[in-house]
C-alpha angles and dihedrals in degrees: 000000000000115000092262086061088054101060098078142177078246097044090053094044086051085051086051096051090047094053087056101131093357091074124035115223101249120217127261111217143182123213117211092206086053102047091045093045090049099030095226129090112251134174126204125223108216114207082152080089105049130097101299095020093268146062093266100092080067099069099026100053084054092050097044093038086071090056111132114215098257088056094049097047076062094053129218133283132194141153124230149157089230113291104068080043096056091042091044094045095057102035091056090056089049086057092046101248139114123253120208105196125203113204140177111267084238089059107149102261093225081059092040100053088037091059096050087045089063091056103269125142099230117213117183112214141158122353102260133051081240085058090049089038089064100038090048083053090049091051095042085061104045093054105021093238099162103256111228103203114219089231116331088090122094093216087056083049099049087052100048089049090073089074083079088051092060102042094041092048086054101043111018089181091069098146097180131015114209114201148185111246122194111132103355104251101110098037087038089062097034094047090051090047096046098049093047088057103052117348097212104069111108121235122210128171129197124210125182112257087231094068102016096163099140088042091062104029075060093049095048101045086235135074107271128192115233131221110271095246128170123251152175089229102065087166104074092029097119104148087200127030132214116274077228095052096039088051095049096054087048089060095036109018106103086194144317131237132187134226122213115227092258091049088056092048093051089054092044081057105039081049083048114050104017097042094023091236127153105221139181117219092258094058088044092062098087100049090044088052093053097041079051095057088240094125123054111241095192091084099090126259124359130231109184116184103227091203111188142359099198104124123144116244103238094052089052085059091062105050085046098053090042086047087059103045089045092056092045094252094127134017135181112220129186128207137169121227135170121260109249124121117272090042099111095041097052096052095044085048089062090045092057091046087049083058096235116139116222115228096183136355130204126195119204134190102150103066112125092226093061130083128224092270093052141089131182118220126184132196136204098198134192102234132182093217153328081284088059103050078048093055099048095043090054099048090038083055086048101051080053101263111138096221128182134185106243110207 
């Protein structure tokens, strides 16, 4: 029997009796703004809001739970940009071992300092997961700590493929199953469940365009390493995938499509703001391909995996401040005035007719570029819409203000 063989409807259904009380079932819910936005019904499988914060408990406590006890007096290793950490962290504590996580030195701080408060010793290393990933495997080697692989394992598999019993326990008429796809594990186990259950369920991944490994592994008919780019969705940002992984999504993975950064960002924000979701840019995958029209949604009802919420703060921030500029909901416009006393006033005053609301204001006198007379001021505004910013701009030209747009 060759190790796709292994990883079994039965197998997946043992690695869901033994999660009983380790994992929560995570809802599966439908949003009306998005249905409506889309036309099509979806529902959203929300493993944001497991243990972790994402799907990958799910692998690693199956794979730590067949530990013998020579293995766990050794303790357990694994690389990660965050997630694996986390799920490898506490389930190790749950087996009663130590974990010892290799991450990217640009590992997202909230993951990092997750991780160590589940009882991991963190060690930063390489740019990339693929760098932690070999340095985890050195170490491994060199004192026989038990290497837990992130996906290339078929008793991770096996865990993350319980993901398709829940959703397909809870809606039977799944007609498509959209999935986050790094390095293969969690497509590869809910594309084999899936299938065995009913055959005719269509599986579809989605990669960012900025690390599409298994895309064009897929494409090639060969693995096939990816560019190390750089990307909002560190979680699924595996530049190789497994030979296991890779073999299982050729058998069960009906196609792959990819999501550019700015698609990602516009699906963090719709979750957000319209479902009031906190998601990482690999959960956010599934929602950005269908709001692209990357994904055909004339095939019957939806089921997209949301599968993490683990996203750093700061970075959210961003994504939130460059949304609303992108949909027109906040601009930042420059103008030069002389400097006389009233100046600011009086253009703060339009703006407030224009019904804009200023979120911060600069005053500039220093700038090189201006004369004596002059001062620069610039505006972050509250604006409704693109219509809006263009309104404003035009009536603030007309009333002699020289306005421009700053980026």
């Amino acid at each position: 029997m060759t190790d796709i063989d292994s990883i079994t409807l039965e197998s997946v259904r043992q690695a869901a009796q033994a999660l009983q009380g380790v994992t929560v079932v995570t809802p599966l819910q439908e949003s009306v703004y998005i249905n409506d936005l889309l036309g099509a019904r979806v529902f959203f499988k929300l493993e944001n809001l497991q243990r972790t914060g994402s799907f990958k408990l799910r692998g690693a406590y199956n794979r730590l739970r067949q530990l013998t006890p020579e293995e766990l007096k050794r303790g357990v290793i694994a690389a990660s940009a965050g997630n694996h950490a986390q799920g490898v962290a506490l389930a190790a504590g749950l087996v009663g071992t130590t974990s010892r996580i290799y991450m990217p030195e640009g590992a997202s701080l909230t993951k990092i300092e997750a991780t160590r408060n589940y009882g991991a010793e963190i060690c930063l290393f390489g740019e990339t997961f693929d760098d932690a990933y070999q340095e985890a495997l050195r170490v491994s080697e060199a004192t026989g700590r038990i290497m837990v692989p992130a996906f290339n394992d078929p008793m991770i598999i096996a865990g993350q493929g319980t993901v398709a019993l829940e959703m397909l326990d809870e809606r039977p008429n799944l007609d498509v199953l959209v999935v986050p796809v790094g390095g293969g594990g969690l497509i590869g186990g809910i594309a084999m469940a899936a299938k065995a259950q009913n055959c005719r369920v269509k599986v579809i991944g989605v990669q960012t365009e900025s690390v599409p490994a298994m895309a064009q592994s897929r494409k090639a008919g060969r693995l096939v390493p990816a560019s190390n780019g750089r990307t909002i969705a560190d979680g699924i940002a595996v530049k190789t995938p497994g030979d296991l992984t890779y073999a299982l999504v050729e058998r069960y993975v009906d196609d792959i499509v990819t999501v550019s950064e700015q698609e990602i960002s516009r699906a963090i924000l719709i979750f957000l703001e319209r479902s009031k979701l906190v998601v990482e840019g690999a959960g956010a995958v599934g929602l950005a391909a269908m709001l692209a029209g990357k994904i055909p949604l004339g095939m019957g009802t939806v089921g997209v995996v949301v599968s993490g919420g683990n996203i750093d703060v700061t970075l959210l921030n961003r994504i939130i401040e460059k949304g609303l500029v992108e949909e027109g909901r906040q601009v930042h416009l420059k103008t030069t005035v002389g400097d006389r006393p009233g100046q600011l006033a009086k253009v703060l005053r339009r703006v407030a007719e224009l019904h804009a609301n200023v979120i911060r204001v600069e005053h500039e006198r220093w700038s090189p570029t201006l004369s004596p007379a002059e001062v620069a001021i610039q505006m972050v505004l509250e604006t409704r819409n693109r219509e809006h910013v263009q309104e404003i701009v035009e009536n603030l030209r007309i009333d002699g203000y020289n306005v421009s747009i700053q980026s």
